[in-house]
C-alpha positions as semicolon CSV with decimal commas, in nm:
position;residue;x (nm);y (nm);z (nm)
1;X;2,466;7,290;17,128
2;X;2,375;6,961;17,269
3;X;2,382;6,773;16,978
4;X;2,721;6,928;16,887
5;X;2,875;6,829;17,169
6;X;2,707;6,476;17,151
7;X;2,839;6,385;16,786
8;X;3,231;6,539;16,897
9;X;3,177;6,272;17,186
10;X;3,050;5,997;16,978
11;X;3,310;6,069;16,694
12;X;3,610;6,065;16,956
13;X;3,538;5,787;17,102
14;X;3,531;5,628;16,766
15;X;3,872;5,791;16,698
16;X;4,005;5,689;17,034
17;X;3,902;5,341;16,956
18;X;4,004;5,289;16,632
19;X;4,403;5,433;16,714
20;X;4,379;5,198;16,966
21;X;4,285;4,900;16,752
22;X;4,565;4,959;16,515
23;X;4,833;5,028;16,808
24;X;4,721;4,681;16,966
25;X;4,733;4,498;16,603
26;X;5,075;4,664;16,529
27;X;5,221;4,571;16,865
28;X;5,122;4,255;16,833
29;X;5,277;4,184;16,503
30;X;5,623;4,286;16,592
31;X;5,614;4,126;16,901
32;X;5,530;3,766;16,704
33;X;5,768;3,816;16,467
34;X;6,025;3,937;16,669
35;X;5,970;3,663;16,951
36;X;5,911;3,386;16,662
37;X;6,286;3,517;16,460
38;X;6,490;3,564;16,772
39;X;6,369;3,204;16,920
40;X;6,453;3,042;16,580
41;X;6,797;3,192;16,548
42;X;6,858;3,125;16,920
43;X;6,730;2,753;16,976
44;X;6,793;2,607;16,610
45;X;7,051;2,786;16,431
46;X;7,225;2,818;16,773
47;X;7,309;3,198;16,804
48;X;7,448;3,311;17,141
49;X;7,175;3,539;17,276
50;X;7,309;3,900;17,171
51;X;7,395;3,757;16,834
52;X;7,027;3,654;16,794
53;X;6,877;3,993;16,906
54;X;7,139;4,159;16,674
55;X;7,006;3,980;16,433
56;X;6,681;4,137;16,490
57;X;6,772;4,433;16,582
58;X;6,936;4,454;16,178
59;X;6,586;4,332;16,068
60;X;6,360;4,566;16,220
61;X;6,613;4,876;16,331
62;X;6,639;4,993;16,712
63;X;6,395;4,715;16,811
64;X;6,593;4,661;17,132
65;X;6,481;5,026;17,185
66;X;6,095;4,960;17,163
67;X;6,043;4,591;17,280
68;X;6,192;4,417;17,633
69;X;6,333;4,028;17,492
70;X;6,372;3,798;17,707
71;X;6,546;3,442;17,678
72;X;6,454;3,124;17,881
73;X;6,679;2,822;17,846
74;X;6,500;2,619;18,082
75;X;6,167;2,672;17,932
76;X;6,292;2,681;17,597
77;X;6,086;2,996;17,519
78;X;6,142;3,381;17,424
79;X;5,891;3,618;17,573
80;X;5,875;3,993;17,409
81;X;5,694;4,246;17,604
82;X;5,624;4,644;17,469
83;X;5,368;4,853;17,552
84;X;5,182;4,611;17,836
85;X;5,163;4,354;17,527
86;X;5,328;4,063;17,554
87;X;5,415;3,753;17,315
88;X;5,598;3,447;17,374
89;X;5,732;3,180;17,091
90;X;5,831;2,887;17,183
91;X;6,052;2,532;17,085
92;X;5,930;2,221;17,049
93;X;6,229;2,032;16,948
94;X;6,191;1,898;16,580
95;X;5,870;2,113;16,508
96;X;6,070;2,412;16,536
97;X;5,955;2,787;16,687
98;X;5,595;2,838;16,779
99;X;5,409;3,148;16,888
């Protein structure tokens, strides 16, 4: 009995951590490429900002739904947050977008 209960411990807390691993790696993919796209179609191809999230939004459908975008003129930056994860591209003039 003990050593049933030890290996369902074990193996869900290798289960726990491995969903957890692939939520973290997934988040953090969209929110790079989402932050990196809407920054280069707002500060270089000059989009207004709900053209440049539209823009997104056709790339990666109801995006707007999942992520929180947010657009900083003074800092030149675009910061997407989902999920407590948060990534943040930004420009630097003639060398373009950067996350």
């Amino acid at each position: 009995m003990f050593l049933k209960t030890f290996f369902l411990t074990i193996g869900s807390i290798f289960i726990g951590q491995y969903i957890y691993q692939k939520i973290y790696l997934g988040a953090e993919i969209l929110l790079g490429y989402s932050a990196k796209t809407i920054c280069s179609n707002y500060f270089i191809s000059n989009f207004n900002k709900s053209e440049s999230i539209r823009l997104e939004d056709n790339a990666i459908p109801h995006l707007t739904k999942l992520v929180n975008i947010e657009i900083n003129d003074k800092d030149y930056s675009v910061v997407t947050t989902t999920f407590g994860y948060q990534r943040t591209a930004v420009y630097y003039g003639r060398y373009g977008c950067r996350l």
